[in-house]
Backbone as ProteinMPNN parsed JSONL, in Angstrom:
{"seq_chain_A": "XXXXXXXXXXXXXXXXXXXXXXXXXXXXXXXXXXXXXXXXXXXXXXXXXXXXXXXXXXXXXXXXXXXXXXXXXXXXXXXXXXXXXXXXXXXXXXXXXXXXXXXXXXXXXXXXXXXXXXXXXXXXXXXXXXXXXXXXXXXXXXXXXXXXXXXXXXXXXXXXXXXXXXXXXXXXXXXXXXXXXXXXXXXXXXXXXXXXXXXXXXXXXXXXXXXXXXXXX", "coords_chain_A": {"N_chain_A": [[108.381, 118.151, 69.362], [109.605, 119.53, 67.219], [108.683, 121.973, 67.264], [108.741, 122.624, 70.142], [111.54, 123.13, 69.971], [111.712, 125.563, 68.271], [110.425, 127.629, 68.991], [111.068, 128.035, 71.738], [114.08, 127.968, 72.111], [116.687, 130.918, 72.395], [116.486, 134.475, 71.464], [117.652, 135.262, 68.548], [119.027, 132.706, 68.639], [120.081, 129.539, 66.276], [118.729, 128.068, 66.231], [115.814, 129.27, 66.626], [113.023, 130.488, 65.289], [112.679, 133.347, 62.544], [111.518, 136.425, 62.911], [107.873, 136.99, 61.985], [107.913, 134.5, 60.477], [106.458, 131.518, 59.875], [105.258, 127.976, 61.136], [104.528, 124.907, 60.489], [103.395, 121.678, 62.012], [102.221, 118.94, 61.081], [99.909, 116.406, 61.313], [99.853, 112.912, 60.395], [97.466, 110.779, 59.208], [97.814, 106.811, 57.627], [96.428, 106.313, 55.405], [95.369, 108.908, 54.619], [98.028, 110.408, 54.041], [98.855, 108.151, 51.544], [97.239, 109.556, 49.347], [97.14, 111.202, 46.505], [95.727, 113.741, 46.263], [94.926, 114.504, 48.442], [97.604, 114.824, 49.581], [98.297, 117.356, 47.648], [96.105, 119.285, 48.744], [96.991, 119.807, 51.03], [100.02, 121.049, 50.852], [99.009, 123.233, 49.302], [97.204, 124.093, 51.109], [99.329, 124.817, 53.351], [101.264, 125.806, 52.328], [104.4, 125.527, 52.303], [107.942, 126.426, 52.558], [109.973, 124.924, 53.239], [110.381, 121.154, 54.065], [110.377, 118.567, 56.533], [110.586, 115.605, 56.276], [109.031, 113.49, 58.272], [107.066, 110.878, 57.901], [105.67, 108.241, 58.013], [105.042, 104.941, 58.161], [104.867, 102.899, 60.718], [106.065, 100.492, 63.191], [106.913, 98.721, 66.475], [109.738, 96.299, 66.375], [108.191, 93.757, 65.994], [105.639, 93.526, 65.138], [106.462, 94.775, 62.088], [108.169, 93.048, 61.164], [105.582, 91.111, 60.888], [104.493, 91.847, 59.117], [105.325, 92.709, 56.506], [105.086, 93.397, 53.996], [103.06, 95.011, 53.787], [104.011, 97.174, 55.063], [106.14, 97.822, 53.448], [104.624, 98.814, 51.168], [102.935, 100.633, 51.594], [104.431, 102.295, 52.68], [105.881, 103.028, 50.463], [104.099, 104.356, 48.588], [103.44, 106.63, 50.729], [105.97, 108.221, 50.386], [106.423, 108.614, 47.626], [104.451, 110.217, 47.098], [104.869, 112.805, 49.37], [107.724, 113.739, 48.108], [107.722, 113.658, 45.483], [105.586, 115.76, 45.261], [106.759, 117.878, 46.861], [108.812, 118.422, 45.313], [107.342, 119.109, 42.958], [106.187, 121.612, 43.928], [108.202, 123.097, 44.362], [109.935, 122.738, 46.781], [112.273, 124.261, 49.072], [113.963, 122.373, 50.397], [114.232, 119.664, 51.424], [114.249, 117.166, 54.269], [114.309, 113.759, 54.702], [113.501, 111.13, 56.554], [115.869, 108.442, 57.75], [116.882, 105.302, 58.659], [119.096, 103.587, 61.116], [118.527, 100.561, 61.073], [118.945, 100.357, 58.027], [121.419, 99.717, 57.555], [123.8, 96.603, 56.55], [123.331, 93.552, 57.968], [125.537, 91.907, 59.403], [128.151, 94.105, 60.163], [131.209, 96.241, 60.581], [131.744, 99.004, 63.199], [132.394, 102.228, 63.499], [128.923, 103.522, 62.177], [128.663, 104.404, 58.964], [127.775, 106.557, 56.624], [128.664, 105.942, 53.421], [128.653, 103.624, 54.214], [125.836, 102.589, 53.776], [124.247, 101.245, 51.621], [126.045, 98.656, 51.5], [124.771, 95.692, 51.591], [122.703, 93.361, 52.041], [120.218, 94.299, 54.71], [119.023, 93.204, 58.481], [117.089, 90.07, 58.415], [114.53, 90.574, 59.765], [113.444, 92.702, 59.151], [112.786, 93.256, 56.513], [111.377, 95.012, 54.957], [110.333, 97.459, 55.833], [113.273, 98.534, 56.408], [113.996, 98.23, 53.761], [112.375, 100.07, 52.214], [113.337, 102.348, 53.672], [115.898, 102.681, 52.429], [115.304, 103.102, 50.299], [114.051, 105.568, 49.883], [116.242, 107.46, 50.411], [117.441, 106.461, 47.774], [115.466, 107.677, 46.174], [115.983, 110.5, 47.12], [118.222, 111.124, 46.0], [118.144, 110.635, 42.921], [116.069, 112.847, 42.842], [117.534, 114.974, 42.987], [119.427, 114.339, 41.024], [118.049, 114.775, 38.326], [116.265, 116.542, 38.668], [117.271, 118.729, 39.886], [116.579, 118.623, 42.461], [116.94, 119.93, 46.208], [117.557, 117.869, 48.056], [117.843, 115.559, 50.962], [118.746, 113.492, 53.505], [118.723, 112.172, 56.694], [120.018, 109.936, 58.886], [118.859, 108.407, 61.256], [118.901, 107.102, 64.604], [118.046, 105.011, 67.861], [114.877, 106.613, 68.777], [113.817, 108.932, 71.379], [110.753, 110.013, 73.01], [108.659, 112.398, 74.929], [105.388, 111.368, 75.618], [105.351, 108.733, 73.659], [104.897, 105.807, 72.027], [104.241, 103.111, 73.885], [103.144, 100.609, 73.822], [103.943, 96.868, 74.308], [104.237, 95.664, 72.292], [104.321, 96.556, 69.74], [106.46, 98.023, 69.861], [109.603, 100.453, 70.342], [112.557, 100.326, 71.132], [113.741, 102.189, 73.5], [111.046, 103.43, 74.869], [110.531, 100.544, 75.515], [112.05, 99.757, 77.501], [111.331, 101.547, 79.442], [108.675, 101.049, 80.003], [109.168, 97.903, 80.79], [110.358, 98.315, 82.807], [109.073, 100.234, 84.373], [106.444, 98.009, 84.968], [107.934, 96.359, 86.474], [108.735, 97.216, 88.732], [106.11, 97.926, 89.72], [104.862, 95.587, 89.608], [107.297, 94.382, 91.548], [108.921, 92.48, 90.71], [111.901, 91.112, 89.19], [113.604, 93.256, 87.235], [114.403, 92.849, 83.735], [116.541, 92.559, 81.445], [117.154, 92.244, 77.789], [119.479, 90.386, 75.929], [123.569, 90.279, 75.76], [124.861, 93.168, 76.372], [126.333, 93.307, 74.305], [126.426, 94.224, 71.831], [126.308, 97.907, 70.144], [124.888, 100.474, 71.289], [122.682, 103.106, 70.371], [121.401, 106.272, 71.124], [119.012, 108.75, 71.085], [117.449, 111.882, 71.769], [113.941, 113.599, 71.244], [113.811, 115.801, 70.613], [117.156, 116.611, 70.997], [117.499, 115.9, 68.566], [115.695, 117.34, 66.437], [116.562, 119.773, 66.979], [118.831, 119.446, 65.558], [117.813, 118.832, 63.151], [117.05, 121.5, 62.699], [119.357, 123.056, 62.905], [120.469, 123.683, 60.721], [122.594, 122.694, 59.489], [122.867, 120.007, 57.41]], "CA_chain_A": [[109.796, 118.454, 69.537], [109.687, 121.07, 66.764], [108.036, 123.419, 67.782], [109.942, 123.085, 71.364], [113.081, 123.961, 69.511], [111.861, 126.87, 67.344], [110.187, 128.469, 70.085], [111.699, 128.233, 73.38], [115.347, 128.918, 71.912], [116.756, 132.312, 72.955], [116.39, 135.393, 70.491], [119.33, 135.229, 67.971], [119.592, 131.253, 67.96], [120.009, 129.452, 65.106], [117.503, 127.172, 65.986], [114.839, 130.049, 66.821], [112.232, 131.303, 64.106], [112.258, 134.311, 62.626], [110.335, 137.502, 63.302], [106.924, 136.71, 60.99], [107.928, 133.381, 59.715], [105.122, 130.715, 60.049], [105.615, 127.019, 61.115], [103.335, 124.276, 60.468], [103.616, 120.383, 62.081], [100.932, 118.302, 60.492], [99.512, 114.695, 61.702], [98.817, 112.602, 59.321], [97.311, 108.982, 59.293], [98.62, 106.341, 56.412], [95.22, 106.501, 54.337], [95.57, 110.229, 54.167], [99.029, 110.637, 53.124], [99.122, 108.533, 50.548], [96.401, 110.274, 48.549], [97.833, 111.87, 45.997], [94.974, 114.785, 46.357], [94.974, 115.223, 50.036], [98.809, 115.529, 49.808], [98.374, 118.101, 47.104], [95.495, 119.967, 49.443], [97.87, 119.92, 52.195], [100.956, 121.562, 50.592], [98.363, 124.776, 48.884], [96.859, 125.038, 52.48], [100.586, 125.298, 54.358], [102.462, 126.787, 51.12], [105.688, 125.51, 53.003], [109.357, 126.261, 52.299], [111.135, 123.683, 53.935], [109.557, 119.996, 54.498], [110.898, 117.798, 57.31], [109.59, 114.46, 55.879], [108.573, 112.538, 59.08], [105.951, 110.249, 57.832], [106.155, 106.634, 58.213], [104.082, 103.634, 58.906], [106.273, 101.675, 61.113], [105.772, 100.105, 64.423], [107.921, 98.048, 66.403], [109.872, 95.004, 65.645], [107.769, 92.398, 66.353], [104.963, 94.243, 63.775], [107.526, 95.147, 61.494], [108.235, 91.547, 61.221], [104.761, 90.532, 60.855], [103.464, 92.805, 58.076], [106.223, 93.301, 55.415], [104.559, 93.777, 52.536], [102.236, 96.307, 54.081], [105.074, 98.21, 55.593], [107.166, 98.236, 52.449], [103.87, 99.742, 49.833], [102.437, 101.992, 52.379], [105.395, 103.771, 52.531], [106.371, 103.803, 49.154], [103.011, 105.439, 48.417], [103.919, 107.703, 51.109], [107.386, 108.746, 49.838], [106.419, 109.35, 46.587], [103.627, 111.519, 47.837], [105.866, 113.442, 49.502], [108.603, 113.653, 47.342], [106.835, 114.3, 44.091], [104.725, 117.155, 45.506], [107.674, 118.787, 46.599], [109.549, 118.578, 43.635], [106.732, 120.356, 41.742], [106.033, 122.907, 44.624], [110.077, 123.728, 44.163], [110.736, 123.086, 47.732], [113.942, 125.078, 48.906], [115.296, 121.887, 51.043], [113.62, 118.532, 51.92], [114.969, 116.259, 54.958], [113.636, 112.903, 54.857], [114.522, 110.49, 57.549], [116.123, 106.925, 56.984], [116.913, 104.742, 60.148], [119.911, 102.804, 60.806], [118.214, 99.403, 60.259], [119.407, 99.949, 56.396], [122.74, 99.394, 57.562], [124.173, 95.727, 56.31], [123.294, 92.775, 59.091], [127.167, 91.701, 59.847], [128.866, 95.385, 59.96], [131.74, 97.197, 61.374], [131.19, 100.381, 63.693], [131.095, 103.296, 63.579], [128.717, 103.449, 61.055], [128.743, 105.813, 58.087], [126.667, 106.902, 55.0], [129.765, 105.513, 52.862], [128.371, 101.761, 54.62], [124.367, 102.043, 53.62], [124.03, 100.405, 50.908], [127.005, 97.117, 51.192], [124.664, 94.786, 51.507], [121.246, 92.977, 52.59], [119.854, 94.172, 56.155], [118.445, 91.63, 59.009], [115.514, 89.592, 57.408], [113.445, 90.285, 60.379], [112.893, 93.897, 59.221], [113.048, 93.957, 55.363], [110.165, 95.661, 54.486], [110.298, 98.657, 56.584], [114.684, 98.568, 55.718], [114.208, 98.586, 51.891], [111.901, 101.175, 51.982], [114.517, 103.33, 54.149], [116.615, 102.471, 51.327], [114.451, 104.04, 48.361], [113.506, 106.923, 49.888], [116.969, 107.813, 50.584], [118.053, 106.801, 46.703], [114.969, 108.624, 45.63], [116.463, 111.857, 47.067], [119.676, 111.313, 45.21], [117.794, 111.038, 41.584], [115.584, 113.635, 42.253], [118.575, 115.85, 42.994], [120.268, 114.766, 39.419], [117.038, 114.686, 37.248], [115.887, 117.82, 38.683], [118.341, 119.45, 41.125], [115.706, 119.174, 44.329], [117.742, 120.063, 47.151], [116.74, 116.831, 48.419], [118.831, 114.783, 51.541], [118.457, 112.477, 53.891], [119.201, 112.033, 57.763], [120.184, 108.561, 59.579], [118.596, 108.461, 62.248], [118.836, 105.683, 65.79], [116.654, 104.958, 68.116], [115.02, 108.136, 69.184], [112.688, 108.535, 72.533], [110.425, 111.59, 73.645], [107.696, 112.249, 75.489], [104.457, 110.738, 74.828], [105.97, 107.59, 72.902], [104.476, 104.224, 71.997], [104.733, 102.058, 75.0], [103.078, 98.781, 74.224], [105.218, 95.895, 74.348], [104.317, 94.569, 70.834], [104.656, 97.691, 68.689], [107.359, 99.33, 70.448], [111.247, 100.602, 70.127], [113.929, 99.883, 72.517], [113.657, 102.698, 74.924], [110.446, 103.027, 75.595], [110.13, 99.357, 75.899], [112.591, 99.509, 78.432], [110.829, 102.42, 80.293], [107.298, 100.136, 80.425], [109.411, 96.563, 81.941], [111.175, 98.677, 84.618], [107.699, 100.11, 85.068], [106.134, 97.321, 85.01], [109.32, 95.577, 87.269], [108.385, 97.942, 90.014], [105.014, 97.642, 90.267], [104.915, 94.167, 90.513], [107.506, 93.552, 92.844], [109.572, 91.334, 90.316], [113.21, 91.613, 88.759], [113.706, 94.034, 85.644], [115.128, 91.933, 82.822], [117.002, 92.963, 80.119], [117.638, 91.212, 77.28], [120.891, 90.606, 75.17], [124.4, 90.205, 76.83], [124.966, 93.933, 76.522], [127.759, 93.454, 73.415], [125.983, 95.273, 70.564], [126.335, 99.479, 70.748], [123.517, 101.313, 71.387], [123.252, 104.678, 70.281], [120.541, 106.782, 71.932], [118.64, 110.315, 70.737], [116.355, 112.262, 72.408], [113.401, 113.695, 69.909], [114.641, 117.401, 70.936], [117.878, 116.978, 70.329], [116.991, 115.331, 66.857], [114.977, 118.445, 65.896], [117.732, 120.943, 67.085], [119.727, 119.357, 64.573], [117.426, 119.39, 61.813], [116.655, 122.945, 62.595], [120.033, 124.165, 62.911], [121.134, 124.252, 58.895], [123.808, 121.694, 59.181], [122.322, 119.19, 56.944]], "C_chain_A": [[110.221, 119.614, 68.635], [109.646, 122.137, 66.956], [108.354, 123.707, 69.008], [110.572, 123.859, 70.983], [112.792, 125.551, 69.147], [110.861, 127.457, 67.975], [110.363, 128.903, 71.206], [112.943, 128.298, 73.117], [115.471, 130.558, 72.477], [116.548, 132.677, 71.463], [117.703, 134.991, 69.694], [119.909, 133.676, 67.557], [119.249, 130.716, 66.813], [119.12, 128.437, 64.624], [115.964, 128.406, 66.037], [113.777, 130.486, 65.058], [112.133, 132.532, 63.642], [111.1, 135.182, 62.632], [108.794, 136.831, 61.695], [106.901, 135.299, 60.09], [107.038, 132.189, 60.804], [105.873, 129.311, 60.683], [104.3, 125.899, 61.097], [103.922, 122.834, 60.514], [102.314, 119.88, 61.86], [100.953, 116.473, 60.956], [99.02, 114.442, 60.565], [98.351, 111.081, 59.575], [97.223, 108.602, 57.388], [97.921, 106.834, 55.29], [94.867, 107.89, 53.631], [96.949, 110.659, 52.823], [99.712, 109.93, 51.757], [98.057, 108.398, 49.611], [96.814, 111.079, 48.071], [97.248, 114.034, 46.297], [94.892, 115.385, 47.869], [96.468, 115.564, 50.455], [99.194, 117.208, 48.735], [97.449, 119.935, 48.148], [96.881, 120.437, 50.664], [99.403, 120.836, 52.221], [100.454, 122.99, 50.251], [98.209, 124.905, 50.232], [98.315, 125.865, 52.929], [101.582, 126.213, 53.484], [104.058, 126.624, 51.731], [107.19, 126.214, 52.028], [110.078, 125.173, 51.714], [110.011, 122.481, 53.94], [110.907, 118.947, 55.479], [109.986, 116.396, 56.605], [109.801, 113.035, 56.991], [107.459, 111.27, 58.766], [105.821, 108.972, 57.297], [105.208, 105.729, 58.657], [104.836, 102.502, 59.35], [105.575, 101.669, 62.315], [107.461, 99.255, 65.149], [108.715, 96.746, 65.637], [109.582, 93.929, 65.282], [106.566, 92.525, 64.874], [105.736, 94.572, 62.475], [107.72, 93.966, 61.004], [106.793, 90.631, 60.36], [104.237, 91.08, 59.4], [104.309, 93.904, 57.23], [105.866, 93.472, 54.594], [103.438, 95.259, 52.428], [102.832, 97.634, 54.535], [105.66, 99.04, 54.368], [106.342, 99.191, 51.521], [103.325, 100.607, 50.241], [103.259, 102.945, 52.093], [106.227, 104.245, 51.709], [105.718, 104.477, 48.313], [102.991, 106.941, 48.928], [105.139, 108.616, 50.797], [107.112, 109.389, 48.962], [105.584, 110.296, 46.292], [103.835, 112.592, 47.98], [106.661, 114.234, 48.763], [108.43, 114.315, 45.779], [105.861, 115.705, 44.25], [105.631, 118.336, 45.844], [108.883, 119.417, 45.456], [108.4, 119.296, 43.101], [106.461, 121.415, 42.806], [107.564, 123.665, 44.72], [109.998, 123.852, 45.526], [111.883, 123.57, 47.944], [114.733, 123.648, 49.425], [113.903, 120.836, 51.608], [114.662, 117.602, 52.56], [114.562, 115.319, 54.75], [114.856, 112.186, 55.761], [114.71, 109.124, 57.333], [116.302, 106.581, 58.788], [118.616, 103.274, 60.0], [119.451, 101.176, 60.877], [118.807, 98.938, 58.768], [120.829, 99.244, 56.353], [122.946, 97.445, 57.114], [124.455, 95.188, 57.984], [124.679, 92.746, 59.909], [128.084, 93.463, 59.569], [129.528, 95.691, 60.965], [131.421, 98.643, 62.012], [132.429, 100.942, 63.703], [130.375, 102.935, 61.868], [128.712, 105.119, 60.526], [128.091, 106.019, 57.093], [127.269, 106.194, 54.197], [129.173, 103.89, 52.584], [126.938, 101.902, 54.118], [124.255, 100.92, 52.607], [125.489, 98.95, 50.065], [126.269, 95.675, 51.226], [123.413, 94.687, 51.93], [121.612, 93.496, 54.099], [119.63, 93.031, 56.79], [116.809, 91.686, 57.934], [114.16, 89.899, 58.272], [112.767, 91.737, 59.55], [112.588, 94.589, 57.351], [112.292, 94.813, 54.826], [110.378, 97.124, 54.784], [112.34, 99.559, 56.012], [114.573, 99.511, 54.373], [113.758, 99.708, 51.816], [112.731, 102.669, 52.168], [115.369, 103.813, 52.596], [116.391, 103.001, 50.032], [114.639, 105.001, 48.707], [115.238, 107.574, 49.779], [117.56, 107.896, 48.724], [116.88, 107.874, 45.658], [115.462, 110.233, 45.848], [117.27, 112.327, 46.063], [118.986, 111.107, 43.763], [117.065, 111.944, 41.076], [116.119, 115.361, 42.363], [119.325, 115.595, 41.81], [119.577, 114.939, 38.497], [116.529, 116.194, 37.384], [116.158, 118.824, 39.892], [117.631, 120.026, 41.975], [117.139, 119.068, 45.241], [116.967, 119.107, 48.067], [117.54, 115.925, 49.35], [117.978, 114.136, 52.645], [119.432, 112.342, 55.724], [118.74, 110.612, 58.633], [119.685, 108.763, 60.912], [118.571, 106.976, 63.528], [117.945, 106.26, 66.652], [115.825, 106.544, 69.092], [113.496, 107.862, 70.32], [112.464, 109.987, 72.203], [109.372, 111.054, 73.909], [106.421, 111.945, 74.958], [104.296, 109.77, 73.383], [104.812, 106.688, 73.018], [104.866, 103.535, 73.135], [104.047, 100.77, 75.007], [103.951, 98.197, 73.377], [105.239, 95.475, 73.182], [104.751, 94.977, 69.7], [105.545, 98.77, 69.435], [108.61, 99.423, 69.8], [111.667, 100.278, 71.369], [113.711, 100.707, 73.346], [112.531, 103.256, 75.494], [109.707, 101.778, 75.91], [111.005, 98.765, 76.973], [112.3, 99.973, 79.855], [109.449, 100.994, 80.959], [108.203, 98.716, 80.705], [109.65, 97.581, 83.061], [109.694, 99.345, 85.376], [106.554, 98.845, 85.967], [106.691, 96.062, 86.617], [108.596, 96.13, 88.519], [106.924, 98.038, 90.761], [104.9, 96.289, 91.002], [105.755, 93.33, 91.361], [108.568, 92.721, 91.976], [111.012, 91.86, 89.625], [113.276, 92.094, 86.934], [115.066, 93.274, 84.995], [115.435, 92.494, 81.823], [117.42, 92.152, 79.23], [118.804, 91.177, 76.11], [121.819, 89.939, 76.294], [125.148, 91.447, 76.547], [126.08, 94.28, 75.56], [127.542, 94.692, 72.358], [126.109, 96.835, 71.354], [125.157, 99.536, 70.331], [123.059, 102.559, 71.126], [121.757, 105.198, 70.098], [120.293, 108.376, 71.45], [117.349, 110.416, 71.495], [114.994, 113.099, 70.97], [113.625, 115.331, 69.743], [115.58, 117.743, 70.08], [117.578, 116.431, 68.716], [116.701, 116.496, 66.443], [115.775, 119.585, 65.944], [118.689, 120.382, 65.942], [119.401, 119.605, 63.093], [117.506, 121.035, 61.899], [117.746, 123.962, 62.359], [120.729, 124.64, 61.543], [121.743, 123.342, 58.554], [123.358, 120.504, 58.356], [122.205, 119.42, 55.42]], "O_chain_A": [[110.974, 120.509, 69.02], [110.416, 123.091, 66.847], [108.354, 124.902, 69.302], [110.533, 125.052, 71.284], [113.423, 126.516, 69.58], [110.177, 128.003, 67.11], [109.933, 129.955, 71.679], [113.426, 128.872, 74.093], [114.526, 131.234, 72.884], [116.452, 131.899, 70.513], [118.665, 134.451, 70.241], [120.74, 133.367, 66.703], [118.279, 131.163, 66.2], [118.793, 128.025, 63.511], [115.061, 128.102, 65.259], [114.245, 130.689, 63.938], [111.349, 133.161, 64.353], [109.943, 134.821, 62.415], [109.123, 136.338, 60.616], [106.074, 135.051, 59.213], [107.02, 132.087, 62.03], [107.096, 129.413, 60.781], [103.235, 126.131, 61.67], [104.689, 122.455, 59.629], [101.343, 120.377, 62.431], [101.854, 115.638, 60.876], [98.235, 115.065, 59.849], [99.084, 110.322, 60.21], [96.903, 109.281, 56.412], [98.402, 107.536, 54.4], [94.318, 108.061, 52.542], [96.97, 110.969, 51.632], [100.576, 110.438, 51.043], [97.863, 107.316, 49.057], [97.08, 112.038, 48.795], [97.915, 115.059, 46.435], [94.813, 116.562, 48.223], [96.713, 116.339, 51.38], [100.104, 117.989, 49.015], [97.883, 121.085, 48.217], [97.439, 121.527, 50.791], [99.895, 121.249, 53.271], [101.102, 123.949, 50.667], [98.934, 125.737, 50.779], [98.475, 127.085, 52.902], [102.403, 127.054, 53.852], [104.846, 127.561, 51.61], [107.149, 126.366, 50.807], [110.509, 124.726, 50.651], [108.826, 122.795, 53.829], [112.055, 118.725, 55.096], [108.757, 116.4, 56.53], [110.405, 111.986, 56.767], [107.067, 110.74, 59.805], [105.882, 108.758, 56.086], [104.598, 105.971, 59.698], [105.29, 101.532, 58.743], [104.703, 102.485, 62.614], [108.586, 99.196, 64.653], [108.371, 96.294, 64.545], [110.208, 93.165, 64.548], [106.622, 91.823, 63.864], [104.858, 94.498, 61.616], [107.127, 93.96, 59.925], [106.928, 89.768, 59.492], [103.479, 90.373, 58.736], [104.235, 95.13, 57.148], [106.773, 94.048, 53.993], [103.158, 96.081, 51.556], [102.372, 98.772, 54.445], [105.716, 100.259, 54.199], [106.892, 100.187, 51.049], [103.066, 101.546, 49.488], [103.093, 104.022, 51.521], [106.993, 105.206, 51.771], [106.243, 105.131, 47.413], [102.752, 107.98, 48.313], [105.065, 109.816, 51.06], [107.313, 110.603, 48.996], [105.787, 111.136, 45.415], [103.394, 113.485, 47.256], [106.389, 115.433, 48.703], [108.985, 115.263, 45.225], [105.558, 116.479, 43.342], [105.488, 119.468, 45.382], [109.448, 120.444, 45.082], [108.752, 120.411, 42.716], [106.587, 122.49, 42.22], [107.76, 124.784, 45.194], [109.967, 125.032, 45.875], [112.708, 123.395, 47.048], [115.911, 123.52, 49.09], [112.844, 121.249, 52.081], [115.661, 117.209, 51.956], [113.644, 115.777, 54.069], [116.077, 112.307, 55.853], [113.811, 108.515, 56.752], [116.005, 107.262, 59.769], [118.94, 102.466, 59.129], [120.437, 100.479, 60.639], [119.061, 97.803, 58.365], [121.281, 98.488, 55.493], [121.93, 96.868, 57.502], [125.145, 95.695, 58.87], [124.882, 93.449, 60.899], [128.59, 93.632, 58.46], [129.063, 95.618, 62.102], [130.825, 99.439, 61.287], [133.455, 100.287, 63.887], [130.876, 102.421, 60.868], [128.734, 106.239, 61.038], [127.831, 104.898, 56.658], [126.453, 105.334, 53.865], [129.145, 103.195, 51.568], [126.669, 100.716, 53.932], [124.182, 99.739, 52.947], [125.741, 98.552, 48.928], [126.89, 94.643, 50.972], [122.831, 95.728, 52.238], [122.69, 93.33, 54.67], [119.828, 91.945, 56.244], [116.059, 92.433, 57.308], [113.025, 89.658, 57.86], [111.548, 91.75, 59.379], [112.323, 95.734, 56.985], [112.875, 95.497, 53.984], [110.596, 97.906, 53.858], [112.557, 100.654, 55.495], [114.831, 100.668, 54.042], [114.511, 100.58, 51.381], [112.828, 103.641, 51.418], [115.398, 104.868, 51.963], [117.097, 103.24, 49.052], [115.425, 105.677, 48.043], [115.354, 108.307, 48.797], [118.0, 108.952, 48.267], [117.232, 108.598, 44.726], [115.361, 111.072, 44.953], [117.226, 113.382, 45.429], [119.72, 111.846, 43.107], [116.953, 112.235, 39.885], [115.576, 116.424, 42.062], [119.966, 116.564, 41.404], [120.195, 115.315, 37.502], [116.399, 116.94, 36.413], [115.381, 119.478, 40.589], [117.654, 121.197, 42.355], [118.115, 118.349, 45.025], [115.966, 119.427, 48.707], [118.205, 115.195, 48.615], [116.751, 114.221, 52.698], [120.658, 112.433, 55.795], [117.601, 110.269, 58.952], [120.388, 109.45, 61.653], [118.179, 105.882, 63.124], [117.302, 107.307, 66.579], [116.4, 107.264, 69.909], [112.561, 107.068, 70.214], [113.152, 110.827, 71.622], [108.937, 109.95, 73.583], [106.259, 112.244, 73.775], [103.533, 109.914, 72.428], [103.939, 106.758, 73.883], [106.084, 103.411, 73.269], [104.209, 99.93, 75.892], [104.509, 98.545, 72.336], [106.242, 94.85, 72.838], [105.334, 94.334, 68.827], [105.37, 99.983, 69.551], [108.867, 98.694, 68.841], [111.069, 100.018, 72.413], [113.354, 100.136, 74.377], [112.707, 103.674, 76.638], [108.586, 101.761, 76.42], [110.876, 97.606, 77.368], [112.611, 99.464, 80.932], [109.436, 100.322, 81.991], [107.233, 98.054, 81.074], [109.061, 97.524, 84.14], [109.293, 99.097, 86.513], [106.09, 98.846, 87.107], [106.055, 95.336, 87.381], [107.909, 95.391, 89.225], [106.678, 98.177, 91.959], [104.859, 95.938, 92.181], [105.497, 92.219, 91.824], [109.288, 92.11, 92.767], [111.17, 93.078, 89.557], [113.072, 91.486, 85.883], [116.207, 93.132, 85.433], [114.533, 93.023, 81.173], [118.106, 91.217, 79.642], [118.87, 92.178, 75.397], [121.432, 89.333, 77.293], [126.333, 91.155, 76.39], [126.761, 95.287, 75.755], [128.209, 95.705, 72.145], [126.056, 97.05, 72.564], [124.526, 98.976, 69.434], [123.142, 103.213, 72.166], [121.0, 104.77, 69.226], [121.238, 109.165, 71.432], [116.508, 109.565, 71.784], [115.345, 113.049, 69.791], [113.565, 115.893, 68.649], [115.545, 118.472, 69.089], [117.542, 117.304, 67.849], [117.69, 116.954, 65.87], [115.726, 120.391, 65.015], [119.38, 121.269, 65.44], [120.039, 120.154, 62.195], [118.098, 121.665, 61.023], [117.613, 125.103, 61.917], [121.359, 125.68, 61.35], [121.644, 122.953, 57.391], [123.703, 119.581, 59.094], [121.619, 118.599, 54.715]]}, "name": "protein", "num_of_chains": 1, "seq": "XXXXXXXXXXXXXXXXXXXXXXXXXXXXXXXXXXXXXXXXXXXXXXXXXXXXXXXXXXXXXXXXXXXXXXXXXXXXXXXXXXXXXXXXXXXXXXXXXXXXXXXXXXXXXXXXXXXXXXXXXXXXXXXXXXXXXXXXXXXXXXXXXXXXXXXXXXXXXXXXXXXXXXXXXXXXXXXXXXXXXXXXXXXXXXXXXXXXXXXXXXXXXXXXXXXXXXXXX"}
C-alpha cells in the first residue's frame, strides 16, 4: 500500500516521492526483529529518514486470546527494537501504529486520543491491548527524555489486498469476505454475527498509507 501511494500519485502530490529520494518497505518475521543486531544491520543497510513502524505480532482474536503472554513480550522486544534504534540513528519522524482495542471496554463514541488511556480494555485481548498501550507511552517519553519526534496513529480495522483469511487468525473484514465466500459456494445462508448495534469503522490499507504519507501527523 506504500509504495502504491508514493508512486502512482500524480507529479506535484503530496503523497508522491521526490525526484531521487529512495523508499524502502521491509518484511520482517518476529525472530528477526527483535534482534537487537539484525535491527541495527537493517537501519545501516536502508540509512532511512522517516520510519513507519508497522511491525507487530498479532493475529486475530481468537489467537490473540489464546497466547497473551507471547503477544504482549514479542512485541515489547519488538518496540523497543524499533524505537531505541531510531532514537540513536536521530530519526527525523517515527509513526508507530496503536489500534483501537486500547480504548476502555464500556466507552462512549466517538472515540478520541483524550479517551486511551481511562481505563482497562476487554480481557479477551489484553496482551496484544497493553502492548498498544506502551508503545504509544514509549513515544511520549522518548519525545521528553530526548526530543525524538516520535507519535503515534490509532488505527481500526484496516483491509487490503492479499489479507489473512483464515477463520481462526483473522480480522473482521476479511473474515467476512471468506463466510460470504464460503456462503456462496456452498449454497447455504451468510451469517453474520452480532445484532448490528456496535459502530464499525472501516479503512482501506491505501487510504491508511495516503494518510501517513501525506505530513498530517
Amino acid at each position: 500500500a506504500i509504495k502504491h501511494v508514493i508512486e502512482n500519485k500524480p507529479q506535484g502530490s503530496c503523497f508522491r516521492k521526490c525526484p531521487g529520494e529512495q523508499d524502502s518497505v521491509t518484511f520482517y518475521s518476529p525472530p528477526h526483529s527483535r534482534d537487537p543486531k539484525w535491527m541495527l544491520e537493517l537501519f545501516e543497510k536502508y540509512q532511512p529518514t522517516h520510519v513507519i513502524h508497522l511491525a507487530v505480532l498479532v493475529s486475530g482474536l481468537f489467537a490473540n486470546r489464546e497466547h497473551k503472554v507471547s503477544i504482549l513480550s514479542d512485541n515489547m522486544l519488538i518496540n523497543d527494537n524499533v524505537l531505541n534504534m531510531a532514537c540513536s540513528k536521530k530519526m527525523q519522524k517515527v509513526i508507530s501504529c496503536l489500534s483501537t482495542c486500547i480504548f476502555l471496554d464500556k466507552i462512549n463514541y466517538p472515540l478520541t486520543e483524550e479517551k486511551v488511556h481511562l481505563g482497562p480494555p476487554h480481557d479477551s485481548n489484553f496482551g496484544y491491548t497493553y502492548v498498544k498501550c506502551m508503545v504509544n507511552m514509549q513515544n511520549h517519553m522518548y519525545k521528553e527524555e530526548f526530543s525524538c519526534n516520535f507519535t503515534s496513529a490509532i488505527l481500526t480495522n484496516i483491509f487490503r489486498p492479499h489479507d489473512n483469511f483464515d477463520l481462526k487468525h483473522v480480522h473482521v473484514i476479511p473474515a467476512l469476505i471468506h463466510k460470504c465466500y464460503l456462503a456462496k459456494k456452498n449454497g447455504t445462508p451468510f451469517k453474520v454475527m452480532g445484532d448490528r448495534s456496535p459502530p464499525m469503522m472501516k479503512l482501506t490499507g491505501k487510504v491508511c498509507m495516503e494518510w501517513f504519507c501525506s505530513g498530517n501527523l
